[in-house]
C-alpha positions as CSV (number, residue, x, y, z in Angstrom):
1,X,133.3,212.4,10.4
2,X,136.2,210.2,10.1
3,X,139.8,212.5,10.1
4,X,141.9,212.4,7.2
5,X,138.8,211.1,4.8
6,X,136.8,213.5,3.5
7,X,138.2,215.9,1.1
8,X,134.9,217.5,0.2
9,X,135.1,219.0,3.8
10,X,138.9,219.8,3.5
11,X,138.2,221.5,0.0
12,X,135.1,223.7,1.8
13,X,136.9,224.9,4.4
14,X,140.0,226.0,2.5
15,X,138.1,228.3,0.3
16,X,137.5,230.1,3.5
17,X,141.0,230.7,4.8
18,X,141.6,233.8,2.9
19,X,139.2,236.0,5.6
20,X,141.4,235.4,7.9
21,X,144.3,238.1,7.5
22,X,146.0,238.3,10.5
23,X,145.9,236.5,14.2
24,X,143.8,238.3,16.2
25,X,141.0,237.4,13.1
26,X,141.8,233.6,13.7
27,X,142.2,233.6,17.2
28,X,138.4,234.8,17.5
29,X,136.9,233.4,14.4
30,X,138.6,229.7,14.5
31,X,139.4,228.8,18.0
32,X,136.8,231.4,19.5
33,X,138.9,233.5,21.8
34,X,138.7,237.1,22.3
35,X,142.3,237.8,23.4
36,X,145.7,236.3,23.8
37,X,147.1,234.4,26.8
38,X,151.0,236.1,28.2
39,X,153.4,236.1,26.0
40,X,151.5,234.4,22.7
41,X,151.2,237.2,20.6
42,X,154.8,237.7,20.6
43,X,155.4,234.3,19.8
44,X,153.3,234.4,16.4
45,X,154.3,237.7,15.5
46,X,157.4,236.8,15.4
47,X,157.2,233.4,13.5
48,X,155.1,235.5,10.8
49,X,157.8,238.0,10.4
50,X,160.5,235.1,9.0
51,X,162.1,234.2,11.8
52,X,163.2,231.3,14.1
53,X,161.5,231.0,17.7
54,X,161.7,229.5,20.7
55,X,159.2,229.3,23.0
56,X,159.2,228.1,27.0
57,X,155.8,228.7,28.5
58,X,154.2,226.4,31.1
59,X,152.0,223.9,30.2
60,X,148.3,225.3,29.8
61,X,149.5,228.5,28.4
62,X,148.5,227.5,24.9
63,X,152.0,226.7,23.0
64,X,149.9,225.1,20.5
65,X,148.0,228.1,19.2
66,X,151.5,230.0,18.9
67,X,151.9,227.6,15.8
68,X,148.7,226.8,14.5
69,X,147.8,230.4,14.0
70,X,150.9,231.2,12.2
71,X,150.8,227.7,10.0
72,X,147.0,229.2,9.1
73,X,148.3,232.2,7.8
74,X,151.9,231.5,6.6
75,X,151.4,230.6,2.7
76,X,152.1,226.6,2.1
77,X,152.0,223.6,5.0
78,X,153.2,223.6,8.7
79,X,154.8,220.2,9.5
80,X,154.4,219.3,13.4
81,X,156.9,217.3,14.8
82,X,155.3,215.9,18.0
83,X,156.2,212.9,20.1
84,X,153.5,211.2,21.4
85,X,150.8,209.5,19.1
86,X,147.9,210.3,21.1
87,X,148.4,213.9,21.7
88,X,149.0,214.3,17.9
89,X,145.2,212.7,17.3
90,X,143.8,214.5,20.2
91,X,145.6,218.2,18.1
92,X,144.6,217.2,15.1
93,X,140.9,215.7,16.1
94,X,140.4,219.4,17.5
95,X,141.8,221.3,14.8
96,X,139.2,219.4,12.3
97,X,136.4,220.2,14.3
98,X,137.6,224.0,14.3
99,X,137.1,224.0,10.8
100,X,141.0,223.3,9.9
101,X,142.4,221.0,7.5
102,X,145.0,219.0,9.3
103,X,146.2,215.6,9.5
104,X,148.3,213.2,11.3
105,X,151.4,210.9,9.8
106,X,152.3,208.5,12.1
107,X,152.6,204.1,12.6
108,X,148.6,204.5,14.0
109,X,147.1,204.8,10.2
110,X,146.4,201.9,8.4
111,X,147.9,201.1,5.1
112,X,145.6,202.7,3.2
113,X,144.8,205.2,5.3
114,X,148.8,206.2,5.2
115,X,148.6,206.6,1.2
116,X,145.2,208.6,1.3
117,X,146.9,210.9,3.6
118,X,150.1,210.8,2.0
119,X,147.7,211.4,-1.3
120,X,146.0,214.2,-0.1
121,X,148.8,216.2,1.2
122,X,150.3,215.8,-2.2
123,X,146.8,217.8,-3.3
124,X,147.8,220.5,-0.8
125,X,144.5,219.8,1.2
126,X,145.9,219.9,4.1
127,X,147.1,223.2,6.6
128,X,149.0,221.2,9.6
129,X,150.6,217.8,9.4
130,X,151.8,216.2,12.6
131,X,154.9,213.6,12.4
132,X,156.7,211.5,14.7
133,X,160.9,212.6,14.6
134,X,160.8,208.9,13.5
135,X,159.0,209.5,10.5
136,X,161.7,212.3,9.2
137,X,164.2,208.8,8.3
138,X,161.5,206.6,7.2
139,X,161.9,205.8,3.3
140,X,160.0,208.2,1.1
141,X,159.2,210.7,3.9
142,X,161.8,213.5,2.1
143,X,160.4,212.8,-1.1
144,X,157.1,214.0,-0.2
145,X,158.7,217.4,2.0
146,X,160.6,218.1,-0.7
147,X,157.6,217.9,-3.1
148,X,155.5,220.2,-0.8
149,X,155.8,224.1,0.1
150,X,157.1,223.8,4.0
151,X,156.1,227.1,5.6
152,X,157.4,226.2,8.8
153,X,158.4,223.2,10.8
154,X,157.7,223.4,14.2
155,X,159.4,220.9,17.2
156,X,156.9,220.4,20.0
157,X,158.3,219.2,23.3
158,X,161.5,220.4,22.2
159,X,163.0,219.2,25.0
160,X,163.7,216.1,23.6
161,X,166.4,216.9,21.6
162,X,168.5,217.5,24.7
163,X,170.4,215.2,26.5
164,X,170.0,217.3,29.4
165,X,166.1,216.7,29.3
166,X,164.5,213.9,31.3
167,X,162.9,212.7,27.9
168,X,166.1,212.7,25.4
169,X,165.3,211.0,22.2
170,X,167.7,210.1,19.6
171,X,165.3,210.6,16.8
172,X,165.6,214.6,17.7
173,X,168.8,215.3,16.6
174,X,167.9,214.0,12.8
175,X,165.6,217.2,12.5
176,X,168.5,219.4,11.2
177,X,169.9,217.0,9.2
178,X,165.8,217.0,7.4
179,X,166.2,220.3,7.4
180,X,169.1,220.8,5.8
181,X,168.2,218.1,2.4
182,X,165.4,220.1,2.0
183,X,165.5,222.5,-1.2
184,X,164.1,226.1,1.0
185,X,164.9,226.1,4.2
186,X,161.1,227.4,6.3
187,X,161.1,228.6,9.1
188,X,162.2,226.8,12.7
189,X,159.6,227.3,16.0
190,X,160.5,225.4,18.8
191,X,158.0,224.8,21.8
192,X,158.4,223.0,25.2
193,X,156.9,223.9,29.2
194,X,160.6,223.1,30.6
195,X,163.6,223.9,29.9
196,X,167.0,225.2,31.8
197,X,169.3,227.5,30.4
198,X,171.5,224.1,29.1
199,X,168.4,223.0,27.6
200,X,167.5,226.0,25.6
201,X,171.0,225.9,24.4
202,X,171.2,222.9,23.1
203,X,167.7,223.1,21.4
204,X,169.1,226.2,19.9
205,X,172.5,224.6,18.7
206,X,170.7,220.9,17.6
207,X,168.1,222.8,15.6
208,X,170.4,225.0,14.1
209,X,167.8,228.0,15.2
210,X,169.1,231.5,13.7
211,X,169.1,234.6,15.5
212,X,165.8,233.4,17.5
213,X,163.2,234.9,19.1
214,X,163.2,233.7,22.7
215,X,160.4,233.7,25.4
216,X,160.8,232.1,28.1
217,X,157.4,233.0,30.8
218,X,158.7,230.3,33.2
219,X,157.7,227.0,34.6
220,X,154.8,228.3,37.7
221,X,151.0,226.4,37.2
222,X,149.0,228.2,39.7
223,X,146.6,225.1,39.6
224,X,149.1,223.2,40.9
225,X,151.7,223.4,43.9
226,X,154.0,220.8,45.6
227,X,154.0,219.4,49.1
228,X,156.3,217.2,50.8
229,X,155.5,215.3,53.7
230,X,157.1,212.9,55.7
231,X,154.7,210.6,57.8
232,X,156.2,207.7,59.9
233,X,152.9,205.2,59.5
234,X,153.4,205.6,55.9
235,X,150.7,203.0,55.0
236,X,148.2,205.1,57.5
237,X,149.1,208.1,56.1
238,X,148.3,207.3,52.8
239,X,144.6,205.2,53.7
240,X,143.8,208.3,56.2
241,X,144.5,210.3,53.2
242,X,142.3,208.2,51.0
243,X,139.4,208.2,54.1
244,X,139.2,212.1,53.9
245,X,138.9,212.4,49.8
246,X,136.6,209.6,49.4
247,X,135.7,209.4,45.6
């Protein structure tokens, strides 16, 4: 099944949406898990009570399922505004094949792909749109917000918006000023798996967050340490290295 081309499919699994009452129903019956990770629960409880979030949790946690579920149940559309092209396809491939109507915006889609999309989410047929901050500027991108019910708009890899992040993008700090030419404002949830105490402050003052919710469950992956060594046959250290994991 191709994504963002078959609204037959989109239409069928809309219908079905309104079983699903609250997160712990979605968590099992869309994504197929029996409980919540540290810390997630909080997260979407508190984006489903109205208010703003912001949300530091390691990567692997799963940030992304303390937006989707709430964009599933919030009433209208979740827009997602995510930096990287690929991971947007790989989120939205997987929400698809869950059974959830979702789609991607970005300079990947075709011509006419773009104005089927643009077409459909006119139609409401879609749950979760993903964007690049690039897109909020581009002409006729505020036309279509504004002619949509925005539940929420969250900001993955927050970070971004910081200059005090190692992946600062200009594009970031136009996401309040979207916001704010939009008729309602929805509701703001911010995600990202680092961020220092400057960082969270100026995602909280660039966004224009109110009152947030905070979590912040650190930075530790117990898959993965750090180790520094310092060899003085640099070039046999590394080939000796390569000799004892072979493959």
């Amino acid at each position: 099944m191709a994504m963002n081309d078959n609204t037959d499919f989109y239409e069928c699994r809309f219908e079905n949406y309104e079983k699903y009452n609250n997160p712990e129903a979605v968590l099992k019956g869309l994504f197929g898990y029996d409980s919540f990770r540290s810390g997630q629960k909080s997260v979407i409880d508190s984006i489903l009570a109205g208010r703003d979030t912001l949300s530091v949790m390691p990567t692997g946690a799963g940030k992304s399922v303390c937006y989707q579920i709430p964009a599933i149940l919030l009433s209208g559309i979740a827009l997602v505004i995510s930096p990287l092209i690929s991971l947007m396809q790989d989120q939205v491939k997987s929400l698809n094949e869950a059974g959830i109507p979702a789609a991607f915006i970005n300079s990947s889609l075709s011509e006419s792909a773009f104005y089927k999309t643009v077409c459909k989410v006119r139609q409401g047929l879609y749950k979760i749109i993903y964007v690049a901050p690039e897109r909020l500027t581009a002409e006729g991108f505020l036309e279509l917000a504004k002619s949509i019910p925005i539940s929420m708009i969250t900001v993955d890899e927050a970070h971004c918006i910081s200059q005090w992040g190692q992946d600062f993008r200009p594009s970031y700090m136009k996401i309040a000023e979207f916001v704010k030419a939009l008729e309602k404002r929805p509701i703001i949830s911010a995600f990202t798996a680092t961020a220092t105490e400057n960082v969270r402050e100026d995602i909280v003052c660039s966004l224009g967050l109110i009152d947030p919710y905070m979590l912040v469950t650190g930075f530790d992956r117990e898959n993965l340490f750090f180790q520094v060594d310092k060899p003085k046959n640099k070039d046999k250290y590394v080939l000796d290295y390569i000799g004892e994991h072979a493959g």
